[in-house]
C-alpha positions as CSV (number, residue, x, y, z in Angstrom):
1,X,30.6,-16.6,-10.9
2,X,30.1,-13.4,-9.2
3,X,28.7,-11.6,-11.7
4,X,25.9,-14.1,-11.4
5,X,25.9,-14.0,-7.5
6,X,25.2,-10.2,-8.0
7,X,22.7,-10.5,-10.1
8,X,20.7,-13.2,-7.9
9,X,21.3,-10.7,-4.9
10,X,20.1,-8.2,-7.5
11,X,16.3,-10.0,-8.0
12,X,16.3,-10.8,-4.8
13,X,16.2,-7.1,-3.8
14,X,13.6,-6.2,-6.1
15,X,11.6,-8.8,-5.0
16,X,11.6,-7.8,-1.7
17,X,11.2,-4.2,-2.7
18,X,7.7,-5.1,-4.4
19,X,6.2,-6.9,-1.4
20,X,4.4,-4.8,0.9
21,X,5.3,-4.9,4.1
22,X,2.4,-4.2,6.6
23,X,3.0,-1.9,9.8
24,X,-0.5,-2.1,11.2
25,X,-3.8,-3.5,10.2
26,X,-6.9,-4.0,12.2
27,X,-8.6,-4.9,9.0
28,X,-10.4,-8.6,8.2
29,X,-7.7,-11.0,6.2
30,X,-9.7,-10.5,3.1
31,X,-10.3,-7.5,2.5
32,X,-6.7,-6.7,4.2
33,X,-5.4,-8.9,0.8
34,X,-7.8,-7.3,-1.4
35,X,-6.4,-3.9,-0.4
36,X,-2.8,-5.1,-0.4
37,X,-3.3,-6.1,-4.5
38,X,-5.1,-3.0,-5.0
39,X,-1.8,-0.5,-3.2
40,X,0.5,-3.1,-5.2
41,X,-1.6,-2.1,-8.4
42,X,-2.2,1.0,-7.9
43,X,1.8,2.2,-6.8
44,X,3.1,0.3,-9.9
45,X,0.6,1.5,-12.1
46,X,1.5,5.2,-11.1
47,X,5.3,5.2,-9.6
48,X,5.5,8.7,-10.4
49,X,2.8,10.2,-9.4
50,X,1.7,9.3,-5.9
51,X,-1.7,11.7,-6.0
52,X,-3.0,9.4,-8.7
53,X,-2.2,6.5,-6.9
54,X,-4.2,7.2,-3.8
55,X,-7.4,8.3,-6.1
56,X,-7.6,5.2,-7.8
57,X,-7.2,3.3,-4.2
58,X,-9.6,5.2,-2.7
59,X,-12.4,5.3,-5.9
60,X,-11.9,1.4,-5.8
61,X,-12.4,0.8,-1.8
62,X,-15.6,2.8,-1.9
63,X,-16.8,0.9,-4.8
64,X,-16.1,-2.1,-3.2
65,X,-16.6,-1.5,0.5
66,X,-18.9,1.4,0.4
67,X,-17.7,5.3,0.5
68,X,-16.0,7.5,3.2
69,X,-12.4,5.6,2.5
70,X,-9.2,8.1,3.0
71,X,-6.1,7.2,1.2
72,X,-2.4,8.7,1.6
73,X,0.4,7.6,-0.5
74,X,4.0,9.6,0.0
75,X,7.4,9.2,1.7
76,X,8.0,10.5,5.3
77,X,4.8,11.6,6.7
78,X,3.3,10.7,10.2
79,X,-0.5,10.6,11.6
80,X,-2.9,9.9,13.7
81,X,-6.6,8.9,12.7
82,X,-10.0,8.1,14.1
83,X,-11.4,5.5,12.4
84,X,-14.2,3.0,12.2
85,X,-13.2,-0.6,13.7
86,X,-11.5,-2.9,11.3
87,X,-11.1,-0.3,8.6
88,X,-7.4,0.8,9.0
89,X,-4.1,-0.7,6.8
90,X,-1.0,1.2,7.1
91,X,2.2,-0.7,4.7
92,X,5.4,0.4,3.7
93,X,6.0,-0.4,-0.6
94,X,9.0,0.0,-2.2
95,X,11.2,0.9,0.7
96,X,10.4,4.5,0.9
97,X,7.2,4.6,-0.2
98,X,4.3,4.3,2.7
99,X,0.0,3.9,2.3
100,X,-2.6,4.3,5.0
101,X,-5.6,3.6,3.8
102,X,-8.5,3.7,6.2
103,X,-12.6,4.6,6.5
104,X,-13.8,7.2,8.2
105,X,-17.5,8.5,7.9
C-alpha cells in the first residue's frame, strides 16, 4: 500500500511540475492561453536546450500576433522591461524553469 501511495504522490508531482504557473500577465485571456500552450510546447519540445526554446516561442508569436515579440527562457535571471500594454506573460514551468515573453517595438 505504500508503494502505491508513493507513486500517486509521484504523478501528482509531475503533474504539477508541467503546469505553468503564471507570475504576472497583463495580457488578454486568449492570447494569455494561446501563449501558455505555445511555452508548454515549446519547453517540452526542447528541455535541453533553452535557446531553442525561446526561438520557436518567439518565431510563433510574431506569426501570430505580428513581429517585435522578445522571449527569455532560463533559470535564475531577473528584469525589468518596457513594453507595449497587454503584451507581457511572465510563468514559472517545471519548477526551475522561468519565460517572459513580451512585445516591444
Amino acid at each position: 500500500m505504500g508503494e502505491t501511495e508513493g507513486k500517486k504522490d509521484e504523478a501528482d508531482y509531475k503533474r504539477l511540475q508541467t503546469f505553468p504557473l503564471v507570475r504576472h500577465s497583463d495580457m488578454p485571456e486568449e492570447m494569455r492561453v494561446e501563449t501558455m500552450e505555445l511555452c508548454v510546447t515549446a519547453c517540452e519540445k526542447f528541455s535541453n536546450n533553452n535557446e531553442s526554446a525561446a526561438k520557436m516561442i518567439k518565431e510563433t508569436m510574431d506569426k501570430k500576433f505580428g513581429s517585435s515579440w522578445h522571449v527569455v527562457v532560463g533559470e535564475g535571471f531577473g528584469f525589468e522591461v518596457t513594453h507595449e500594454v497587454k503584451s507581457l506573460l511572465y510563468l514559472y514551468f517545471g519548477g526551475t524553469l522561468a519565460v517572459c515573453v513580451w512585445k516591444c517595438s
